[in-house]
C-alpha positions as CSV (number, residue, x, y, z in Angstrom):
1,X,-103.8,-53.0,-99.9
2,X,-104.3,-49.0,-99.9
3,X,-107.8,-50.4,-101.8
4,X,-108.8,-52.7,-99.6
5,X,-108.0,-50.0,-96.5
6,X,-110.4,-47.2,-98.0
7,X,-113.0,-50.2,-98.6
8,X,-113.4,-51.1,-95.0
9,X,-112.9,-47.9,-93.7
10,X,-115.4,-46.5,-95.9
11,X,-118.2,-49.5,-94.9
12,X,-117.3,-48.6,-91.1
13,X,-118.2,-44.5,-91.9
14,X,-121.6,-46.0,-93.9
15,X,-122.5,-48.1,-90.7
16,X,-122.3,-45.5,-88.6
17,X,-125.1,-43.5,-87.6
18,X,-125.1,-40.7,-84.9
19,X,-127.5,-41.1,-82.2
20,X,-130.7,-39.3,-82.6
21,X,-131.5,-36.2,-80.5
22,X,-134.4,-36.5,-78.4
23,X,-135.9,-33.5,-75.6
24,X,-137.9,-35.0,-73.3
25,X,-139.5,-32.4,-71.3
26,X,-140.3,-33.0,-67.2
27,X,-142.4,-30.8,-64.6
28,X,-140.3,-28.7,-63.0
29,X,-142.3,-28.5,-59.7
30,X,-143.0,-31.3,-58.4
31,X,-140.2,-32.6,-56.0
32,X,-139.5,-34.9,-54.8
33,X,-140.9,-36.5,-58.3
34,X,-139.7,-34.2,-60.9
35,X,-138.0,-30.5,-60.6
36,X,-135.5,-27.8,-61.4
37,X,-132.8,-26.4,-59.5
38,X,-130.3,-24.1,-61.6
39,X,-131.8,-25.2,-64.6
40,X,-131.5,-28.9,-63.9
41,X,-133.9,-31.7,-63.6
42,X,-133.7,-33.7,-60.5
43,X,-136.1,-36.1,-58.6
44,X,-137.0,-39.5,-58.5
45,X,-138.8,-39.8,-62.4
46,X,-135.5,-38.2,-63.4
47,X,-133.2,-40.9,-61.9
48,X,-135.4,-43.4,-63.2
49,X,-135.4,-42.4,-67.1
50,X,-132.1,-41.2,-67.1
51,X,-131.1,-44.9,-66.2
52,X,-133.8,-45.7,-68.7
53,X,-132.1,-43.6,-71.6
54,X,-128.4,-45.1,-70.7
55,X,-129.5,-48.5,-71.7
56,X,-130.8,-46.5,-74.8
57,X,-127.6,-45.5,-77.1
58,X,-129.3,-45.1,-80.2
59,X,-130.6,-41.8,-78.8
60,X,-128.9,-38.9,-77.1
61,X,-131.9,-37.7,-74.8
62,X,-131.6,-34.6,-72.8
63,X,-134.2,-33.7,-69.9
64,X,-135.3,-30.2,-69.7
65,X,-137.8,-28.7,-66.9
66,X,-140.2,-27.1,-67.9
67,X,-144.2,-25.6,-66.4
68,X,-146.0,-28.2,-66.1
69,X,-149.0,-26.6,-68.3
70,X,-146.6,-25.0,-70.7
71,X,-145.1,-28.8,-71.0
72,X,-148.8,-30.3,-71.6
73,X,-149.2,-27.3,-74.3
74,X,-146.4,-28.2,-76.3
75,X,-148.1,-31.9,-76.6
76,X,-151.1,-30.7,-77.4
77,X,-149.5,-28.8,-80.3
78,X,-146.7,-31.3,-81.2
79,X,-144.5,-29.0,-80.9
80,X,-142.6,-31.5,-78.0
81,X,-142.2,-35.1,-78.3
82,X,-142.6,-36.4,-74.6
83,X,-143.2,-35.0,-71.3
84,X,-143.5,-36.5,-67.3
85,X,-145.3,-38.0,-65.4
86,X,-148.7,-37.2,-66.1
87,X,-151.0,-39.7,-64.5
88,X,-153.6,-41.5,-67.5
89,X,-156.0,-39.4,-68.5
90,X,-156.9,-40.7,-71.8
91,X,-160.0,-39.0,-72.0
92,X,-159.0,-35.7,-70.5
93,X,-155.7,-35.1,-72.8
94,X,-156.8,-36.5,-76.1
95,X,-153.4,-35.2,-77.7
96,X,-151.4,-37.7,-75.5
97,X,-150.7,-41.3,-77.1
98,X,-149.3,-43.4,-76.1
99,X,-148.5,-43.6,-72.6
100,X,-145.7,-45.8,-71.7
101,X,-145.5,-48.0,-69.2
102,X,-146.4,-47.1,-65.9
103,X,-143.5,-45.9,-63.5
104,X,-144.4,-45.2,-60.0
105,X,-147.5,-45.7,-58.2
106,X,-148.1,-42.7,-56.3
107,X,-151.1,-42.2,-53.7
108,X,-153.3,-39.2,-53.9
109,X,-154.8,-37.3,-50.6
110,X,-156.0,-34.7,-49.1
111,X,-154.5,-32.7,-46.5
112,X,-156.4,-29.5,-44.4
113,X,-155.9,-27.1,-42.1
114,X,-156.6,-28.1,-38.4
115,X,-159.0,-25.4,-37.3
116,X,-160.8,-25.8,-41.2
117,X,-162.2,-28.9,-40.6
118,X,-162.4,-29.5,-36.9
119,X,-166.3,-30.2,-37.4
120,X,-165.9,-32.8,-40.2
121,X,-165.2,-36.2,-40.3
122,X,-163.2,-36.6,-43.7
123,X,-163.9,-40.1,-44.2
124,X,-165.6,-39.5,-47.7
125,X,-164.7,-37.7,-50.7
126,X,-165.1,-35.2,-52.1
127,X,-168.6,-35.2,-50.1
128,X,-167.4,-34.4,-46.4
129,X,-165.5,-31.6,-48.7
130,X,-168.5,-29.4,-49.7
131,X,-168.1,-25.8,-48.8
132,X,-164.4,-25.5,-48.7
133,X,-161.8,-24.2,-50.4
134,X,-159.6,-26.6,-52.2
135,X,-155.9,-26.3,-53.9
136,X,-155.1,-28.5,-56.6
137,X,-151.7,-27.7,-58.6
138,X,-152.5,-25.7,-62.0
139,X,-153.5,-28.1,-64.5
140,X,-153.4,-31.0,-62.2
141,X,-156.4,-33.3,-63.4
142,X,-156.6,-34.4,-59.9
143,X,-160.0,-35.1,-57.9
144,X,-162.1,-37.3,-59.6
145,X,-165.2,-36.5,-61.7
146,X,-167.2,-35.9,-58.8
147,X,-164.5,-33.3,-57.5
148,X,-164.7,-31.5,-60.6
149,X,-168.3,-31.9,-60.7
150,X,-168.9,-30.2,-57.4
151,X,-166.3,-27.4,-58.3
152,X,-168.8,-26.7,-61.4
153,X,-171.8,-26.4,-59.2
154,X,-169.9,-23.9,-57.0
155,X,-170.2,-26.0,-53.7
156,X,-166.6,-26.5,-53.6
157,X,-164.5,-23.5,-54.4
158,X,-161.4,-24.3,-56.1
159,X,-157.8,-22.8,-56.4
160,X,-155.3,-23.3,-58.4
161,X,-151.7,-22.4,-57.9
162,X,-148.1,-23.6,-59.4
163,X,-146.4,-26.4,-57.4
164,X,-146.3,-27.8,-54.1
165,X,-144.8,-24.7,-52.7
166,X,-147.5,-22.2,-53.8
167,X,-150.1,-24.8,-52.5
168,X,-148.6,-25.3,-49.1
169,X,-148.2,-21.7,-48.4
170,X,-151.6,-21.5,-49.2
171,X,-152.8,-23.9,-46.9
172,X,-150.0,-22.3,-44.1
173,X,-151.8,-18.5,-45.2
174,X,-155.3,-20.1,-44.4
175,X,-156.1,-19.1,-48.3
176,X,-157.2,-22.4,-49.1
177,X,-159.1,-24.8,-46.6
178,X,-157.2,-28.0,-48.1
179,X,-154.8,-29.5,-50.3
180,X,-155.0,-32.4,-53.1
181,X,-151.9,-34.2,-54.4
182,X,-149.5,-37.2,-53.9
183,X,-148.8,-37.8,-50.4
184,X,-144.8,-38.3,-50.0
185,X,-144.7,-34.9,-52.6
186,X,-147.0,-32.6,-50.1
187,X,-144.7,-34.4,-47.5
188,X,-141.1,-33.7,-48.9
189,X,-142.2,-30.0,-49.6
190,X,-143.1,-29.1,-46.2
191,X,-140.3,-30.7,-45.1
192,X,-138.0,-28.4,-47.0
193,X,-139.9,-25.6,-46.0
194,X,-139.9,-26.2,-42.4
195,X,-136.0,-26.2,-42.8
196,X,-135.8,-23.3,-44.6
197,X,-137.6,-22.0,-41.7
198,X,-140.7,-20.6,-44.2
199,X,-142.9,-22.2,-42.0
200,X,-143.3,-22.5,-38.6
201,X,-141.7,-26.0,-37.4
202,X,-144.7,-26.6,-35.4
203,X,-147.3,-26.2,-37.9
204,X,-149.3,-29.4,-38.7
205,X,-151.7,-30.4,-41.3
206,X,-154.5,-32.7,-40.7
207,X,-154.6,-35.9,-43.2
208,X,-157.9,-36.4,-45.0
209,X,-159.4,-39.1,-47.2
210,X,-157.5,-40.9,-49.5
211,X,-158.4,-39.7,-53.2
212,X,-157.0,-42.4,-55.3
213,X,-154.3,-44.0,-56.4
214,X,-152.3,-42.6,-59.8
215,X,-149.3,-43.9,-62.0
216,X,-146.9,-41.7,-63.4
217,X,-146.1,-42.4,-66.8
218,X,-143.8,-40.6,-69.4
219,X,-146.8,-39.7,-72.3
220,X,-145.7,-38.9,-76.0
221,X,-147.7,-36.3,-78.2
222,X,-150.0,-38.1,-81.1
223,X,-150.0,-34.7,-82.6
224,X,-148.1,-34.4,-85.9
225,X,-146.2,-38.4,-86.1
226,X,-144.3,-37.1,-89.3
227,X,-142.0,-34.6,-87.1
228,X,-141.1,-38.2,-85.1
229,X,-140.4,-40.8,-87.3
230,X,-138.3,-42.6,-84.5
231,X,-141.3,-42.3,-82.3
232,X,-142.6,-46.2,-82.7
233,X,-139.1,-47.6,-81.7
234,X,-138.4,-45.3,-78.8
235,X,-141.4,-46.0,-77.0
236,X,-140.4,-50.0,-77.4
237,X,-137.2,-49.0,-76.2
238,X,-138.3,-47.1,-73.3
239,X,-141.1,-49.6,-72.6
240,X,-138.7,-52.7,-72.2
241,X,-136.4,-51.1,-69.9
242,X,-138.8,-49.6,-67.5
243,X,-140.4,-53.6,-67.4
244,X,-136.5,-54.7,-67.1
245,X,-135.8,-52.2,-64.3
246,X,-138.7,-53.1,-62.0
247,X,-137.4,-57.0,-62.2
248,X,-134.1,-56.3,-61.3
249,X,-135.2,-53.8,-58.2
250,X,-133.1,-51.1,-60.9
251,X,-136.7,-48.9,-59.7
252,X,-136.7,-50.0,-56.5
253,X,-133.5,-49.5,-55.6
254,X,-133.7,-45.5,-56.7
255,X,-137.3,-45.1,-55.1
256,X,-135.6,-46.6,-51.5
257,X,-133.1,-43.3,-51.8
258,X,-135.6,-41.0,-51.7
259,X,-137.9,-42.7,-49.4
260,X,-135.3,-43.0,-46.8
């Protein structure tokens, strides 16, 4: 009997295998999507894979905030597994592959200052654009190639800044002429900052053209596979839940808190 004790409990201790540890890295400035208060990762991308990595034992995944371009360098040199949501730019960020599945659509415009474009008509970008200044968030791939075209020829001045928060107040400052990123995210952040009282209450911006539409994804480094051997079934993982949750309205369902 004492043999036959140690023999099962001995099979139970060779079956079981700790979950493996996983940092998955997200932009910590770019509420209401993804960002970091006291250290902690909130937003609607965070809800989402956090549900995602529940249904996901095997793993014990822990979100960390971090820069957004420090994030995209620590792909780029393997030195991080995973990082969101960067929208796919396969030919931009050769160091990311895969992307998994898409997460949210998110719709990309412009917004401008009143009295900087009360002579234009806005309809058509980035050509009713030329001779302003624009603010994209820093390493943002945002625009389009005939954005970034323009930008090289000098007839669209562009700066960069970290955030939605930097940006606004630079469009509130009259530093920059106009503003590109995802609608409800320029949206929230004024929001907050009009209830912080940063910004005048009254202040209003004047929507432009539409730029594009853009999925966020969670993308995975390509950059030295040996240091991830767990990479492969992860991203299956991660993949079939993500499909799962936008059958079920699991997505949905966490999107409609934030949009209300």
């Amino acid at each position: 009997m004492r043999w036959l004790i140690l023999v099962l409990f001995s099979n139970v201790c060779w079956a079981y295998h700790p979950p493996t540890p996983v940092t998955v890295y997200g932009d910590d400035s770019y509420p209401p999507y993804s960002y970091s208060v006291d250290g902690q990762l909130k937003g609607i991308y965070v809800d989402i894979l956090a549900a995602v990595f529940e249904k996901m034992p095997e793993y014990r995944v822990k979100l960390t905030p971090i820069p957004w371009k420090r994030g995209l360098k620590l792909l780029e040199t393997g030195e991080g597994f995973a990082l969101f949501p960067p929208y796919y730019y396969p030919d931009k960020r050769l160091y990311i592959s895969p992307y998994s599945e898409p997460i949210l659509d998110e719709q990309v415009v412009v917004y401008c200052r009143p009295d900087s474009v009360k002579e234009r008509q806005l309809n058509k970008w980035p050509d009713d654009y030329l001779g302003l200044t624009v603010g994209v968030n820093e390493s943002f791939a945002l625009g389009g190639n005939r954005f970034w075209e323009e930008v090289k020829k000098g007839t669209i001045k562009l700066i960069e800044a970290k955030g939605n928060r930097n940006n606004i107040l630079n469009l509130y400052k009259n530093r920059i002429d106009c503003y590109v990123n995802d609608r409800l995210s320029i949206v929230w952040e004024v929001k907050l900052l009009m209830q912080e009282g940063v910004i005048d209450s009254s202040w209003k911006m004047k929507l432009g053209s539409s730029v594009s539409s853009e999925q966020g994804y969670l993308g995975f480094t390509k950059i030295s596979p040996d240091k991830y051997p767990y990479k492969s079934e992860f991203i299956q993982q991660v993949n079939k839940t993500i499909i799962d949750f936008k059958r079920d309205g699991t997505l949905d369902k966490i999107l409609s808190q934030y949009i209300e």
